[in-house]
C-alpha positions, -999 to +999 in steps of 0.1 A: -159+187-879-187+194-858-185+225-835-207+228-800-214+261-784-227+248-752-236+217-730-268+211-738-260+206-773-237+176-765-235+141-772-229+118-743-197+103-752-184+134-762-192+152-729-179+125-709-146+131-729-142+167-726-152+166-686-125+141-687-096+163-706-104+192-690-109+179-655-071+164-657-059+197-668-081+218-641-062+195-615-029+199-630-028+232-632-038+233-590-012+213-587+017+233-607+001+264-588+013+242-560+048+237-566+061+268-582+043+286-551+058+262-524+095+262-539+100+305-540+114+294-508+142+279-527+149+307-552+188+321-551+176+357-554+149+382-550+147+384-590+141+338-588+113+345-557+096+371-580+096+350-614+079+319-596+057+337-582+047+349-613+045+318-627+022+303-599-003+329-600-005+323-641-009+286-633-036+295-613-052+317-635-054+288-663-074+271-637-097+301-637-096+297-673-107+262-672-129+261-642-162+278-659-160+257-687-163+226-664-190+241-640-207+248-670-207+211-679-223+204-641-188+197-623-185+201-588-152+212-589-141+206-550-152+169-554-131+166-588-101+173-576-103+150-551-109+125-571-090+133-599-060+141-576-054+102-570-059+097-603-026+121-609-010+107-583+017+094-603+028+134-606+037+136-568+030+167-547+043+199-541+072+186-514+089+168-541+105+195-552+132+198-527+156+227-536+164+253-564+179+228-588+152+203-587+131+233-595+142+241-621+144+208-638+109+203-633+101+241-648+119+229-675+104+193-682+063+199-670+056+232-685+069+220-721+047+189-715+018+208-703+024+232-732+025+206-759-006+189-744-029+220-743-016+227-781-033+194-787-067+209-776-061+239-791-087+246-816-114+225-797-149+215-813-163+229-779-157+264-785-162+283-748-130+254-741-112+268-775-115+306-762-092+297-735-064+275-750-044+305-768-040+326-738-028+290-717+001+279-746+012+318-744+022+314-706+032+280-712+056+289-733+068+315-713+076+291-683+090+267-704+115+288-719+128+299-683+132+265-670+156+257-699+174+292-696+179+282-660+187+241-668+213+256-693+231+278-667+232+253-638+246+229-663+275+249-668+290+240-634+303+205-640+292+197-605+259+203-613+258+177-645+252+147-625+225+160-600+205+171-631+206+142-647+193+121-617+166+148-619+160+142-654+154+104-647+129+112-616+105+139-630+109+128-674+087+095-668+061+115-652+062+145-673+054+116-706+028+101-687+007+135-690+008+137-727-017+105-724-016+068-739-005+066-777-030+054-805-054+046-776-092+043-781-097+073-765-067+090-781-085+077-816-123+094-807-107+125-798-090+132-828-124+124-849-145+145-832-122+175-826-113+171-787-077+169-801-063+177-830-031+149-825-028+118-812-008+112-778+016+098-799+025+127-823+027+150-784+054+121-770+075+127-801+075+160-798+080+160-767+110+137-765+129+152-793+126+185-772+141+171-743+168+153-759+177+184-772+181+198-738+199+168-724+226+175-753+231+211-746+235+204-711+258+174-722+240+153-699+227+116-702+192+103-714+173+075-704+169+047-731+137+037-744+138+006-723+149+024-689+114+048-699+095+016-703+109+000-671+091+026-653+058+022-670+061+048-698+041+038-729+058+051-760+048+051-795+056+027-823+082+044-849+094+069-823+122+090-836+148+083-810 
């Protein structure tokens, strides 16, 4: 594989890809940054307030992480998020999350996508993006395992099952749809030249089992494959359900 230490050195189609990876992630992380900052309101105790904060200003900080690499690459970073905000759209904003349990759901369900997905570029052929990733899947993992410490508690109030598992329906379609389109052309050029080191397809498995996982401990339902597919999730062929 082919390693690049700076933009010049680039292929077009390979630049294209990268500004179009990274881009997506610059934008989600603004947007996480977003909601974990926007629901402190919602937190039960001081302890909650201070924990989301944390998390929103590390969300932030990957997108100081990722935002030199992009300039780098000639992005004007105010007009991409514009953009590339419709093109997330799907994701909602920040007033979605309504209270301290929807929080928490969402914790739970976009930080363990996010941190599957930046796995995936981990190791990049563009090494100033590579520097970055370890520090990123650190945090991510951090988050992720506080949204199911939370998820697990809440469940423990039968009142709370069914609530949760409304959530689960509402944010779990979204949270597949940023792990990308499985065995896709893109998906496929990626992997050859070392953008990714896994298809879209290998991440939604992942991903999924995960999740299930949760949805049993909480002893809560899980969409079918068919229900994920009514609302325009693409999964993988084989999928271990």
């Amino acid at each position: 594989m082919k390693e690049y230490r700076s933009p010049d050195e680039l292929p077009e189609e390979y630049r294209r890809m990268l500004v179009d990876l990274l881009t997506r992630q610059f934008v989600r992380e603004i947007e996480n940054a977003a909601v974990f900052g926007r629901a402190i309101q919602y937190a039960p105790s001081w302890q909650e307030k201070a924990r989301l904060a944390e998390i929103a200003y590390e969300e932030a900080g990957h997108c100081r992480l990722v935002a030199p690499v992009l300039e780098a690459l000639g992005v004007d970073l105010a007009e991409a998020e514009k953009r590339w905000h419709l093109a997330e759209a799907f994701l909602g904003g920040p007033e979605e999350v309504t209270d301290w349990v929807e929080m928490v759901v969402y914790c739970c369900l976009i930080d363990r996508a996010g941190r599957i997905h930046v796995e995936a570029l981990a190791g990049s052929s563009y090494l100033p993006y590579a520097a970055t990733s370890e520090q990123i899947v650190r945090e991510e993992r951090g988050h992720e395992a506080y949204g199911e410490k939370e998820i697990v508690e809440l469940c423990a109030d039968p009142a709370m099952k069914a609530r949760v598992e409304r959530l689960f329906r509402k944010w779990l379609p979204r949270c597949i749809k940023l792990l990308g389109r499985p065995g896709s052309p893109q998906n496929r050029y990626c992997f050859r030249v070392g953008l990714k080191n896994r298809d879209s397809a290998d991440e939604i498995d992942d991903y999924i089992g995960y999740v299930k996982g949760i949805a049993e401990r909480c002893d809560i339902g899980f969409p079918t494959r068919q229900e994920l597919a009514a609302g325009g999730v693409e999964l993988p062929e084989g999928l271990s359900w």
